[in-house]
VEXNU-142298 format. One record per residue (C-alpha): residue in one letter; x, y, z. Coordinates in pm, whole numbers, plus 50000, padded with zeros to 5 digits. Layout:
% residues N
PT resn X Y Z
PT A X Y Z
...
END
This chain:
% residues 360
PT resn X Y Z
PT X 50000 50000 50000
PT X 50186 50314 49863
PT X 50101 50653 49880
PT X 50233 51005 50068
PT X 50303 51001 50418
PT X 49985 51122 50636
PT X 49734 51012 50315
PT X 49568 50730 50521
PT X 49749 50451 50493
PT X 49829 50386 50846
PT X 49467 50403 50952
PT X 49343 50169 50666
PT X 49616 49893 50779
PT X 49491 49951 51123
PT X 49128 49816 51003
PT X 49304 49496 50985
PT X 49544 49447 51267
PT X 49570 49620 51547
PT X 49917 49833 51636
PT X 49940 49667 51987
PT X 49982 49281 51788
PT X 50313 49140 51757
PT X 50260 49151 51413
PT X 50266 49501 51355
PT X 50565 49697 51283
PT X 50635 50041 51226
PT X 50975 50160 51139
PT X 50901 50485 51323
PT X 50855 50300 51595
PT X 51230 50267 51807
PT X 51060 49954 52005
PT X 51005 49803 51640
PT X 51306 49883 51478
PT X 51424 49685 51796
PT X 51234 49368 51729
PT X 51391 49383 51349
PT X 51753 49376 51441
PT X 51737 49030 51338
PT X 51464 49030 51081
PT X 51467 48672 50975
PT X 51422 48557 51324
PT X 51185 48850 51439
PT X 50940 48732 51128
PT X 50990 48335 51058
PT X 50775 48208 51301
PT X 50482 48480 51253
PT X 50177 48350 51129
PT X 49822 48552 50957
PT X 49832 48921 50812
PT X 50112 49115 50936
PT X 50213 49478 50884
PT X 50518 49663 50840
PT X 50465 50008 50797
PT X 50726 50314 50619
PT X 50902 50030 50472
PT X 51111 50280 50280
PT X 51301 50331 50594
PT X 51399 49969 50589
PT X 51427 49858 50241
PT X 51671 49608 50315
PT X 51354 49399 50408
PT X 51249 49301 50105
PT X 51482 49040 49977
PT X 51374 48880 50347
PT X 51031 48927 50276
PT X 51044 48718 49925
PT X 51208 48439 50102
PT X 50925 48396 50370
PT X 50651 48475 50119
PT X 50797 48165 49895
PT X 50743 47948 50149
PT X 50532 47645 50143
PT X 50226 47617 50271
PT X 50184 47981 50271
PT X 50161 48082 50657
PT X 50150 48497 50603
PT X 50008 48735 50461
PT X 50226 49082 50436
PT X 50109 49397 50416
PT X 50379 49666 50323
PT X 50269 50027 50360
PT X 50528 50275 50187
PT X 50562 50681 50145
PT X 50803 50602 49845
PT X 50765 50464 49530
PT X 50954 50134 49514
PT X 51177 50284 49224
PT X 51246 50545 49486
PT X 51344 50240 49758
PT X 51594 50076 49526
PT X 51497 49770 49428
PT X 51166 49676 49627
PT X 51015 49568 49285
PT X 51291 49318 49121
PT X 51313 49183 49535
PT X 50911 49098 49546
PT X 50832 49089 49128
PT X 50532 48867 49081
PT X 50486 48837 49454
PT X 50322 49165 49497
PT X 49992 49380 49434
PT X 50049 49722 49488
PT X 49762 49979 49583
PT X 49784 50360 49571
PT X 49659 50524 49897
PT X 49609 50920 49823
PT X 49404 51078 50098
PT X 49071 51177 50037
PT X 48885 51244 49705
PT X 48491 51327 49590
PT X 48402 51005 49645
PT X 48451 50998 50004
PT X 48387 51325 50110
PT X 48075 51324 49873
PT X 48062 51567 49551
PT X 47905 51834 49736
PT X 48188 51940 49894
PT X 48404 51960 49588
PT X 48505 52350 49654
PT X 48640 52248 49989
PT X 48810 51941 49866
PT X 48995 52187 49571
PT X 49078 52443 49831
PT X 49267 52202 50129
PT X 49345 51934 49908
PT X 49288 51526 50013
PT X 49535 51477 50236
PT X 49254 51424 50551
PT X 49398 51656 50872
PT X 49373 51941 50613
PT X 49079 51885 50447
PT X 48901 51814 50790
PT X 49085 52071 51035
PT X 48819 52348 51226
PT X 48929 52643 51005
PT X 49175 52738 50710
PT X 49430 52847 50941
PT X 49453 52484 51060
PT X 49451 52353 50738
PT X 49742 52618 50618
PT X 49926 52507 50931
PT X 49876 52184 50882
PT X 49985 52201 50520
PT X 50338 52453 50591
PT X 50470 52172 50873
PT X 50370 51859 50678
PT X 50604 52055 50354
PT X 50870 52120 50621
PT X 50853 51768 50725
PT X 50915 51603 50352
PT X 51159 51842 50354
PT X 51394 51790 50630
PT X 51320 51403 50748
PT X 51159 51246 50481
PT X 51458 51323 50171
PT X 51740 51322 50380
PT X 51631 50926 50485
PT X 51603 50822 50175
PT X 51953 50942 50098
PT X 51854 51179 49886
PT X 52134 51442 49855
PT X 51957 51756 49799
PT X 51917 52071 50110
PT X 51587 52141 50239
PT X 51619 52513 50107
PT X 51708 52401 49752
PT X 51403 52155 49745
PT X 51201 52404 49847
PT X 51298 52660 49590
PT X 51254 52378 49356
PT X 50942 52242 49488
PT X 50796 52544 49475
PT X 50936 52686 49104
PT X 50691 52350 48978
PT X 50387 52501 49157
PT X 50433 52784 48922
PT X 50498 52544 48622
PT X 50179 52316 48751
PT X 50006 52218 48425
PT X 50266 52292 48174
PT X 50497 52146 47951
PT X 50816 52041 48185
PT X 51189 52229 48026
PT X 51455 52173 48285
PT X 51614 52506 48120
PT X 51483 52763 48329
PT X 51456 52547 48691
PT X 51812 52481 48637
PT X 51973 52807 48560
PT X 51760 52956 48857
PT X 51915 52682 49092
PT X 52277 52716 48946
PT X 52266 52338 48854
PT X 52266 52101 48555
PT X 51933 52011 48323
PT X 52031 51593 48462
PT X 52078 51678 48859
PT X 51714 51887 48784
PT X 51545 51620 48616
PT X 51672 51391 48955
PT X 51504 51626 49182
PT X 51208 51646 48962
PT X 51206 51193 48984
PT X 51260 51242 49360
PT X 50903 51438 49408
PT X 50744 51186 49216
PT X 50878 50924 49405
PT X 50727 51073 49689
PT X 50394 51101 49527
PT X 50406 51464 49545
PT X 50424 51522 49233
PT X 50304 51382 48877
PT X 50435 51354 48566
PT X 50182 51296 48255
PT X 50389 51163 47975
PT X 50291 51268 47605
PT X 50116 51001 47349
PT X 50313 50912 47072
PT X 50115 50716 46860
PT X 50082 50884 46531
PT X 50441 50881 46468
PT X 50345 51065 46140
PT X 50245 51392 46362
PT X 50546 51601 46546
PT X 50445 51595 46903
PT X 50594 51704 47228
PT X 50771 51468 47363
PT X 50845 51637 47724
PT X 50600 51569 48040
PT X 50355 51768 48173
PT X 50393 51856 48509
PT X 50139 51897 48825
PT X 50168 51825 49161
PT X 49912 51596 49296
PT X 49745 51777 49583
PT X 49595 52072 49507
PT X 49610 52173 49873
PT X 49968 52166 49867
PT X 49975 52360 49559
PT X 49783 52627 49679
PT X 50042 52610 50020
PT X 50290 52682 49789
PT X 50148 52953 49588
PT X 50048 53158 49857
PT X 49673 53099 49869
PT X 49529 53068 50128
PT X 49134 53158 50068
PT X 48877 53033 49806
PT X 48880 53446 49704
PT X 49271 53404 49687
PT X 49276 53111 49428
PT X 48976 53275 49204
PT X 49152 53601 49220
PT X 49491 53412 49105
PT X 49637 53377 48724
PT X 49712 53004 48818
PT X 49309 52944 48931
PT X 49276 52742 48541
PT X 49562 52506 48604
PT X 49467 52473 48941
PT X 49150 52333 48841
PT X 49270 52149 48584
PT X 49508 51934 48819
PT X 49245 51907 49060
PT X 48991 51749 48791
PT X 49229 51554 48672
PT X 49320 51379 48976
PT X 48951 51266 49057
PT X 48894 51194 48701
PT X 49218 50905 48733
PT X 49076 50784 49078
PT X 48759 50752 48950
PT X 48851 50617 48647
PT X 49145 50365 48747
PT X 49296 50352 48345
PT X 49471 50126 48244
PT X 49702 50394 48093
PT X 49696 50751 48090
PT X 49869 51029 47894
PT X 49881 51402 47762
PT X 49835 51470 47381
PT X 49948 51783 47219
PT X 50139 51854 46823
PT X 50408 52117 46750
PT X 50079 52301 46562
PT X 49905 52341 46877
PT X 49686 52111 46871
PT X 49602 51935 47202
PT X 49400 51700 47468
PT X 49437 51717 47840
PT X 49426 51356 47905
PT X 49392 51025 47707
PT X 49314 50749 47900
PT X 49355 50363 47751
PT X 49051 50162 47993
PT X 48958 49806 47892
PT X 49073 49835 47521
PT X 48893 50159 47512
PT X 49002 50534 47443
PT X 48869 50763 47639
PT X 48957 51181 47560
PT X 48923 51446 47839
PT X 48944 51806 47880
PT X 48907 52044 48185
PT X 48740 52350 48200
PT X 48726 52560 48488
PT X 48422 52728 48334
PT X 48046 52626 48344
PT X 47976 52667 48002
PT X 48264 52537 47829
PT X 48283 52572 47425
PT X 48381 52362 47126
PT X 48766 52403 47012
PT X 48977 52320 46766
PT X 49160 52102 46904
PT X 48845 51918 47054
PT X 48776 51775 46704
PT X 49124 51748 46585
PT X 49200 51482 46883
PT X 48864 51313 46758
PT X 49059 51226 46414
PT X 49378 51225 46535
PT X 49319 51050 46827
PT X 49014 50819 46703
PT X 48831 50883 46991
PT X 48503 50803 46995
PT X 48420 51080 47195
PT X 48572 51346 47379
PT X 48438 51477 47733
PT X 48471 51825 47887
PT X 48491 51787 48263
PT X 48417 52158 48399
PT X 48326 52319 48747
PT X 47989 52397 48720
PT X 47617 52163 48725
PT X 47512 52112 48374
PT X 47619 51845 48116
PT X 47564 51938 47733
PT X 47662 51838 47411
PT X 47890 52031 47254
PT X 47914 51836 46916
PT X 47784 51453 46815
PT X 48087 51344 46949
PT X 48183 51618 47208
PT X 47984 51644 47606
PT X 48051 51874 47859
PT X 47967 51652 48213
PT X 48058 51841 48584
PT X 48299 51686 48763
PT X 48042 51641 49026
PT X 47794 51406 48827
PT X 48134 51231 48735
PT X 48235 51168 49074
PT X 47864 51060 49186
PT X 47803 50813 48857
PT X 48179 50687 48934
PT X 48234 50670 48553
PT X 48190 50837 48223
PT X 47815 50782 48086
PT X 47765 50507 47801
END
């Protein structure tokens, strides 16, 4: 179970086996970190679900962990909770390949705290001590120490070489560039370092889950098409942190309101929608879509309109050809859905969110 730090994951694990067991571990923990100085004797004789939890601080487990899970007859069941990607905790994948499922934990979305509350949700973001704190000054709080605490404890443990204050310069240079085509140019010359140790720090956020890169479609290889990511970062609460918003009248007063909206929207649209794959399209002529996703052999175009009364574009029916889609939806803010064209619908994000897919 993967997914940022303070997203959930902890109390979901909790549902199945309570902390006090012997067969929960968290490396937090300094009594548990004391049980695993000899891990293959701490864990042989365990039997039933058991729980380790920030793995990532430990990843030295997992080669352990594929020896007792080959065992025969089976006699546990792990369950791994990490705050890094396992790409980020070198090697966790190769150790446990065809051994694991992973899940993606990412605080809370429409679905759980109901479509209704969809402003709220955009404003504090999922992660669920903001979005549920008494007032915004608790969720701002909230927000500014768990930032600080990525910062200075969670990098540094990984190994990351990077300082807190140069992270944060850089962490908060991609709010600005949230929803845009990534160039490593500009990032790089403001931090005084090369386009490669950039596009590191850029990999390390993602590991994290802090940040997401969309990568571009490339399958009409007759078309010139950008071939860069595009960038957001996943919590639109911590966006706003970093931009300096702090009130709904803030954000709608703000030039980066659109792409806030648009990361937002797309976020609930891939938890809703679970795709198989999922990309950015966009050609050298301008033309462009702000998500394709691949679900069950089927393409599915979106774009995202802040706006309640989005209108047809250009590039709305070239993705149609290009693309082959057999429709294309506009996801906006407002409480309508409309056709646009035969082949073009605008839906809210709020009847999305409630029907828990796109309509037939």
């Amino acid at each position: 179970m993967l997914g940022p730090r303070q997203s959930g994951k902890t109390t979901l694990a909790r549902e199945f086996l309570s902390p006090d067991s012997g067969n929960y571990f968290d490396l937090e923990d300094p009594a548990s970190l004391r049980r695993l100085q000899e891990p293959m004797l701490a864990l042989a004789d365990l039997k039933g679900i058991l729980v380790i939890d920030e793995i990532q601080r430990q990843p030295d487990l997992f080669p352990i962990l594929r020896v007792l899970a080959d065992r025969t007859p089976v006699k546990t069941r792990f369950l791994i909770l990490g705050s890094a990607s396992p790409e980020l905790m070198k090697g966790a994948s190769e150790s446990l390949a065809g051994r694991m499922e992973s899940i993606q934990v990412s605080g809370f979305g429409m679905v759980e705290t109901g479509p209704e509350n969809f402003r709220r949700l955009w404003i504090r973001g999922g992660f669920p001590r903001s979005y549920l704190a008494k007032t915004e000054t608790d969720s701002l709080a909230w927000r500014r120490d768990f930032i600080n605490t990525v910062l200075e404890r969670d990098i540094p443990r990984l190994g990351i070489g990077i300082s807190a204050v140069a992270m944060m310069r850089f962490w908060t240079m991609l709010a600005h560039w949230h929803g845009q085509i990534w160039n490593a140019a500009e990032p790089s010359r403001s931090l005084g370092v090369n386009e490669a140790t950039t596009r590191r720090y850029l990999d390390y956020l993602d590991g994290l889950f802090m940040v997401r890169q969309i990568q571009p479609y490339h399958g009409n290889l007759a078309k010139r098409v950008v071939k860069h990511p595009r960038i957001y970062l996943r919590d639109s609460g911590l966006l706003h942190q970093l931009l300096g918003v702090r009130t709904r009248a803030e954000l709608e007063g703000n030039p980066k309101v659109g792409a806030s909206w648009e990361g937002f929207a797309l976020e609930e649209t891939l938890r809703i929608i679970n795709p198989d794959q999922h990309y950015f399209w966009r050609t050298h002529n301008g033309a462009e879509l702000d998500l394709l996703m691949f679900k069950g052999g089927k393409r599915i175009g979106v774009e995202f309109k802040l706006s309640d009364s989005p209108g047809l574009t250009p590039s709305m029916l070239t993705a149609l050809t290009d693309l082959e889609l057999p429709k294309v939806w506009v996801v906006h803010a407002g409480s309508k859905r409309f056709p646009l064209h035969k082949s073009v619908e605008a839906i809210p994000l709020t009847e999305l969110a409630s029907a828990g897919k796109f309509p037939a």
